[in-house]
Each structure stands twice: as C-alpha cells, then as structure tokens.
Residue, then its C-alpha position, 0 to 999 in steps of 0.5 A: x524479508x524475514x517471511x521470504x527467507x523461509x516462505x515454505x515454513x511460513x505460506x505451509x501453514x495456510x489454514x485449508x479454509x483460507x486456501x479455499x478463499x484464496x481459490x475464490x478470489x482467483x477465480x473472481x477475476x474472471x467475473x471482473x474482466x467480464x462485468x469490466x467489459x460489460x459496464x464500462x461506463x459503470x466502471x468509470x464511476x467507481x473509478x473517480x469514487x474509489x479514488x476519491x476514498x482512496x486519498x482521503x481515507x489512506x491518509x485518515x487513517x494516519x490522521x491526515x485530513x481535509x474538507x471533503x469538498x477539497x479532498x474532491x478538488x485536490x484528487x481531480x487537480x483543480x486546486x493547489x494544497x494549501x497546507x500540510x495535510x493537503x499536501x500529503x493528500x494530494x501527492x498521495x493522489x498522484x502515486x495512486x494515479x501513477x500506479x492505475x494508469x502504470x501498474x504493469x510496466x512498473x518494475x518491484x525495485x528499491x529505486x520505484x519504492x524510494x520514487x513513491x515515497x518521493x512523490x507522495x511529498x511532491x507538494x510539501x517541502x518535507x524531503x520525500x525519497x530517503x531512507x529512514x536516518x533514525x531508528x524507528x519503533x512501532x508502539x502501542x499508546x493510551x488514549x491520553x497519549x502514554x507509551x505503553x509497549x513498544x510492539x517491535x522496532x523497524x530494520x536499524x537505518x544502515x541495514x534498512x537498504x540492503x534489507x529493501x534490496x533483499x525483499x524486493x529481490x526475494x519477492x521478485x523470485x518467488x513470484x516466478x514459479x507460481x508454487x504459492x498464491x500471488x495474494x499470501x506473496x503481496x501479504x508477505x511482502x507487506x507484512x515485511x515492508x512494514x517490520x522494516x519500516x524503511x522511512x522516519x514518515x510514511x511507511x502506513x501509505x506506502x504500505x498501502x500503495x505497494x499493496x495495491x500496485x502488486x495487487x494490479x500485477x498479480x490480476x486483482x485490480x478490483x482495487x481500482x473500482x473499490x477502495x481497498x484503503x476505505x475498507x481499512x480504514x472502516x475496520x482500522x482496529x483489526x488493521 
C-alpha cells in the first residue's frame, strides 16, 4: 500500500542492472512460449513435479510438513489429510490448482484474496477467509526461541480492510499504463501484502500464491513447470 503511494519515488530507484534483468526475463517469455509449443509432453511432467514441490516446499518453509510419499497422495487427491499439517498441504494444493488452471480470468480483488485464504483451510476446521482480529508482529528469534526484535507490526486489524481494498485498487491501476516492469509492480504488491500482514495465519503462503497468480497475468508462467516456492524455500535466509 505504502510502496503504491508513490511508486515513481520507489520503482526510480532501479539500479540499471536490475532494469537490464528485468529486460532479460521479459524477453524469456518468447522462448517459453515456444519450448511450450515444442515439448508438450515435457511440459506435462514438470508440471505434476512443480506441483508437487510447490505444496510441500511453500508449507516447509513455515514448518508445515508431511511424508513425501503422502504429500504425493495428497497433491493428486487420492487421499484425505489426516492431520493438521496434511490439512494445510492439501488445501494449499487446491489454491494453486485453481490459479494454474484460472489465473486469467481471476480478478486482483480483496473478496479473491479472503476466497484464498478460505481455501487453503478448506480441509481444517481452523476458520479460513477472515481478516486478522489481533494485531500481528513480525519478529526475529534465537534459535532457543527468545524474541530478540520485532522487525515491524502488520496494519491494526480495523484498517487491515480498507488497506487490502486501497492495494489491490492501486495495483490494478498502475498496472494499466505499462509505465513500470510488470515484475517490480507483483514485487511491490507482495512487498506490501506482507507489511500488512491481513490474516492472524497464513500471510508466507498467501504471499506466495498471489505471487505466482499475478506472475501468470503478467506473462511469466514458468511458475507452472518450475517451483518458484522450491527456490524460496532453498534459499529461505535471504528470503
């Protein structure tokens, strides 16, 4: 929210060879489309893979975890989560299903965003799909589990709604113009869903969702062959 207030202050302030990398993915999309055309049958196995790494690795890195042989069961529904932490795998299975298979047709809105959070509680009886009702703290910990620092504190929960409704509208418009790279917009909306922090669980697998669905209606779909939350999670420090 803050970051779209003044984007040209912020996105101006590209160093050069980040532009220049940014220039290098765009143009990556062209050989995607055509090794997409070219290998299909390949495609269709990194697909399944990518998924697969996507449910386990995006919940790991909260430290959310299950059997690999049953994360594989749980991703191709044919089992039933047996408990909590199989819950949140496969529901967040189920958002990242809907967003390959619908990305386009998806509208940026407040209601989608509450939707997602809904259903990637849609096997556990924790309540999915509200606001936060408490305030929330980003922190840093020792390894014994001490506080050290609290980085910064999410949106109180009365504003967290109108600030959901102002990013997601000040997104929406500044995607229009094309005046910035579609990657530093998704960047900053990110940045700024997460200084929010809209719900009491779950904002790190959110984040990582609507990072890959705005990524798939800009053009960058390599999301769906590769997993983007597997490369996260491998460099989990920097992240």
């Amino acid at each position: 929210m803050q970051t779209f207030r003044d984007l040209d202050k912020h996105l101006g302030m590209v160093p050069a060879q980040s532009a220049a990398a940014l220039a290098d993915a765009s143009a990556g999309r062209g050989r995607e489309d055509a090794f997409r055309r070219q290998n299909p049958q390949v495609l269709e196995g990194l697909m399944e893979v990518a998924l697969i790494q996507s449910s386990v690795s995006s919940n790991a890195i909260e430290q959310i975890t299950a059997a690999p042989g049953r994360v594989t069961e749980l991703v191709q529904d044919k089992t039933a989560p047996k408990d909590r932490s199989e819950e949140e795998i496969a529901g967040y299975r189920k958002v990242l299903e809907t967003i390959h298979t619908s990305a386009e047709h998806i509208p940026l809105t407040t209601s989608v965003v509450l939707q997602f959070h809904r259903d990637i509680y849609a096997f556990s009886p924790v309540p999915g799909g509200h606001f936060k009702s408490t305030q929330n703290e980003v922190a840093r910990f020792e390894p014994a589990g001490h506080k050290l620092a609290v980085i910064f504190e999410g949106t109180t929960p009365f504003e967290t709604p109108m600030a959901m409704d102002e990013l997601n509208e000040r997104y929406a418009e500044a995607a229009k113009p094309g005046t910035h790279a579609s990657l530093l917009l998704v960047g900053s909306y990110v940045f700024d869903f997460l200084m929010i922090h809209p719900f009491n669980d779950g904002n790190g697998r959110m984040s990582r969702l609507l990072t890959l669905l705005l990524l798939y209606q800009c053009g960058h779909e390599v999301g769906r062959f590769i997993s983007l939350e597997r490369l996260v999670e491998e460099s989990k420090e920097t992240y």
